[in-house]
C-alpha positions as CSV (number, residue, x, y, z in Angstrom):
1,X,-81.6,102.6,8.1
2,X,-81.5,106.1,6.2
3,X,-79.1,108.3,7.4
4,X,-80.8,110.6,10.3
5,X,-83.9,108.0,10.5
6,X,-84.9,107.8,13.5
7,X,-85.0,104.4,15.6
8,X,-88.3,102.4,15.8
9,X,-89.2,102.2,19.0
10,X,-90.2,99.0,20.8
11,X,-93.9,99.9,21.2
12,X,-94.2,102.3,18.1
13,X,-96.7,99.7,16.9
14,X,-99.0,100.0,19.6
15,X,-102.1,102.6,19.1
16,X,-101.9,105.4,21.0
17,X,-105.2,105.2,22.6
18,X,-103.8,101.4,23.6
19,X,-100.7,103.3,25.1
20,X,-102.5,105.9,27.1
21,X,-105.9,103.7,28.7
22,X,-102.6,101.3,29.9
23,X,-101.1,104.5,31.5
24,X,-104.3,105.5,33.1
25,X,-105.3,102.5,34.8
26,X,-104.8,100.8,38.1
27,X,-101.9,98.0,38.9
28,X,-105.1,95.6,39.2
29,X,-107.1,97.3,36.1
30,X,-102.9,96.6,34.2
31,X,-103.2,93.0,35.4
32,X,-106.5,92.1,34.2
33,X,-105.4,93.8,30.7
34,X,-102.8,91.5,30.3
35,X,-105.4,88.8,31.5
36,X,-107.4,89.3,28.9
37,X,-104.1,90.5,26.2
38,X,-102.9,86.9,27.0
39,X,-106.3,84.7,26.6
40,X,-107.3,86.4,23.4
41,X,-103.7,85.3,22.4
42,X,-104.3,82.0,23.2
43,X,-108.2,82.0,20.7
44,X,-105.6,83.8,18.2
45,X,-103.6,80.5,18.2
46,X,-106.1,77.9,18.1
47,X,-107.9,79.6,15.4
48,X,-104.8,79.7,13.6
49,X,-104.2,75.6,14.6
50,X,-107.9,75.1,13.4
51,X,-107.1,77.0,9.7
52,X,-107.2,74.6,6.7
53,X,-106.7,77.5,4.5
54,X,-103.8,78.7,6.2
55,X,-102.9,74.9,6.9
56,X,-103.2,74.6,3.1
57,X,-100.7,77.4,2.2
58,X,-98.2,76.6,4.5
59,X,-98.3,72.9,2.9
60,X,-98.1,74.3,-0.4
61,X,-94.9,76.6,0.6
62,X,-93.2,74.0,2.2
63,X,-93.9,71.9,-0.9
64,X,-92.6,74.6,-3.2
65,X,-89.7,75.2,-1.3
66,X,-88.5,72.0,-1.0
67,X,-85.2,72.4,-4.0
68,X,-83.9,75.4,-2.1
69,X,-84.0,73.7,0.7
70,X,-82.3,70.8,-0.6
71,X,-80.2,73.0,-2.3
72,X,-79.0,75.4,0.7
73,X,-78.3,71.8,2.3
74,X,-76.2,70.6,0.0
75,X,-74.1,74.0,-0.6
76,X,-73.8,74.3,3.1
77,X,-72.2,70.6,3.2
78,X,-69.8,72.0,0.6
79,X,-69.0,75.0,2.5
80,X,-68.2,72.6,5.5
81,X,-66.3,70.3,3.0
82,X,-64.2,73.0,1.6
83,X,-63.5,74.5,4.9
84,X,-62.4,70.9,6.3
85,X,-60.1,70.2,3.7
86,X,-58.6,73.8,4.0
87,X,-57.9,73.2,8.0
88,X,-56.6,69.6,7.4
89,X,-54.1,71.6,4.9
90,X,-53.2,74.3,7.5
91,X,-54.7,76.9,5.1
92,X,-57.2,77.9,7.7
């Protein structure tokens, strides 16, 4: 963070007209709110489940990622190695 930047705040993202019908409403109006927040994240999940294009893509990462992966394995298992053989020296 830049030097005098201020913080982001936890609901920053949220619209301002969001942030103020919440404020105005009822305990019962808040409730149904997060009713309706919570089943239109639900249809935002099983779209994304029902997605071949996305579905696609994330294949096509995984595929393409596959050597770093193997890669960050295999240093890591060094790392642990090194580290091993350090302790069992009483470098560590």
């Amino acid at each position: 963070m830049a030097r005098g930047a201020k913080k982001k705040g936890k609901f920053d993202d949220l619209s301002s007209e969001f942030k103020d019908a919440v404020a105005g409403m009822s305990p019962e109006d808040i409730k149904k709110r997060i009713s309706e927040v919570a089943i239109a994240e639900h249809e935002n999940r099983e779209a994304k489940i029902k997605d071949e294009d996305l579905a696609e893509k994330v294949a096509a990462v995984k595929f393409a990622s596959e050597g770093y992966r193997e890669a960050t394995k295999a240093n890591k298992l060094k790392i642990a190695y090194c580290h091993d053989t350090l302790a069992s020296k009483g470098k560590v």
